[in-house]
C-alpha positions in Angstrom: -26.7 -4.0 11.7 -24.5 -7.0 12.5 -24.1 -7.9 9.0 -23.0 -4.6 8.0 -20.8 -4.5 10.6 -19.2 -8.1 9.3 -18.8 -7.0 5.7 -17.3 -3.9 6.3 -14.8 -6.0 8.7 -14.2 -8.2 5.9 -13.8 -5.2 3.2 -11.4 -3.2 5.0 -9.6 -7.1 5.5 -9.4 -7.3 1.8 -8.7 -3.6 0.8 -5.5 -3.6 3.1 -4.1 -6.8 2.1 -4.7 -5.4 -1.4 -2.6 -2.7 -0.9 -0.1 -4.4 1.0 0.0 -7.2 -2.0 0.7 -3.8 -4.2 3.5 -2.3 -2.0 4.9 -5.8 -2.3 5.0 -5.9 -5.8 6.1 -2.1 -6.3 9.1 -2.3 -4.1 7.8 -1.1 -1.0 8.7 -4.1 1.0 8.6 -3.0 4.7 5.1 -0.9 4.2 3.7 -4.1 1.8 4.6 -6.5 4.7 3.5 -4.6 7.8 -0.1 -4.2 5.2 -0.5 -7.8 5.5 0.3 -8.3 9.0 -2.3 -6.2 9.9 -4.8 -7.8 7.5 -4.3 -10.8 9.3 -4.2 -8.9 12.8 -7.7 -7.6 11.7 -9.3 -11.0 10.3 -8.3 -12.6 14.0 -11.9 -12.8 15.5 -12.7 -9.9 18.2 -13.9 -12.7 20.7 -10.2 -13.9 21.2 -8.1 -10.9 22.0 -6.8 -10.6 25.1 -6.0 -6.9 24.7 -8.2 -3.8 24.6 -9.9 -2.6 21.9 -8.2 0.7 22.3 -4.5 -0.7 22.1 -5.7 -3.0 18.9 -7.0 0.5 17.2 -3.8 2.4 17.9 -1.4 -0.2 16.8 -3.2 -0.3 13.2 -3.0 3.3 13.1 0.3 3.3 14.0 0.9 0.7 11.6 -0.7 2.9 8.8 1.5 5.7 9.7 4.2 3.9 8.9 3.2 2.8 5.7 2.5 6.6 5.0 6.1 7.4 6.1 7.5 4.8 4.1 5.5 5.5 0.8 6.4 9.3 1.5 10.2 8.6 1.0 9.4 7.1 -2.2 12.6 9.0 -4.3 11.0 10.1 -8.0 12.3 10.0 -11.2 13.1 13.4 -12.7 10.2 14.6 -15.1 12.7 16.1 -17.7 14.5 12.9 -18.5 11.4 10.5 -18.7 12.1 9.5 -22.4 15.9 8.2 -21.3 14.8 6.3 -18.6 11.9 4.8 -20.6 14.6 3.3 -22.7 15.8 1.2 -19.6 12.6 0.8 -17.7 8.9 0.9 -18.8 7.5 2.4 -15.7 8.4 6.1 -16.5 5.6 5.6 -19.4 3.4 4.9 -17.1 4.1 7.9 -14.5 2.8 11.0 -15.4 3.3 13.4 -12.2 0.2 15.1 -11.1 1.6 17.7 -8.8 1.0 16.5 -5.6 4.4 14.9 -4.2 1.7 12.0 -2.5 -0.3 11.1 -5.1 2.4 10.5 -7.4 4.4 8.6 -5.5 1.6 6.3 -4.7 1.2 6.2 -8.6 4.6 5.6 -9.4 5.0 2.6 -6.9 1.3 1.5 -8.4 3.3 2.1 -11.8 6.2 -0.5 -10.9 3.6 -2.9 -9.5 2.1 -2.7 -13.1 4.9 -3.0 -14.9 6.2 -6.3 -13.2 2.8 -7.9 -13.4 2.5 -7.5 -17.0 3.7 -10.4 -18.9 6.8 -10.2 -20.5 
């Protein structure tokens, strides 16, 4: 049980600097950041903290909230016009909006992530 315990420590290490390394790279600078901080607050070993399990677990929540209010005022390009702003940016070929306002922001900032990581 203690080595499940380890590599699902590890995984949820890896998944948030992930997506912090993302919301870097898609403009989200503030969320991206604060995503890595906590990755690194989380791969601190347990032994050494000096505060209480509790506070640790409501800071990272607290943390993700923000990140959830910060990817939430993600501003959307307009659907109508996609073609137009194709012509200056190659993300809107990317976006296709799905209907739910979350989801697609999260996959248009996962959109601009893509499209500066592509080589040129």
């Amino acid at each position: 049980m203690d080595a499940f315990k380890s590599a699902a420590m590890w995984a949820a290490v890896v998944v948030t600097a992930s997506c912090g390394v993302v919301l870097l790279g898609g403009g989200k600078v503030t969320s991206g950041t604060l995503l890595v901080a906590t990755a690194f607050f989380l791969a601190l070993p347990v032994r050494q903290h000096r505060i209480p399990r509790w506070v640790s677990v409501g800071l990272v929540c607290v943390v993700l909230a923000l990140v959830v209010w910060n990817i939430s005022t993600t501003e959307l390009p307009p659907p109508s016009n996609a073609m137009v702003a194709g012509c200056a940016d190659e993300v809107a070929f990317t976006y296709t909006p799905s209907g739910f306002k979350f989801l697609d922001q999260v996959t248009y900032i996962f959109s601009q992530f893509l499209a500066q990581a592509a080589p040129s």
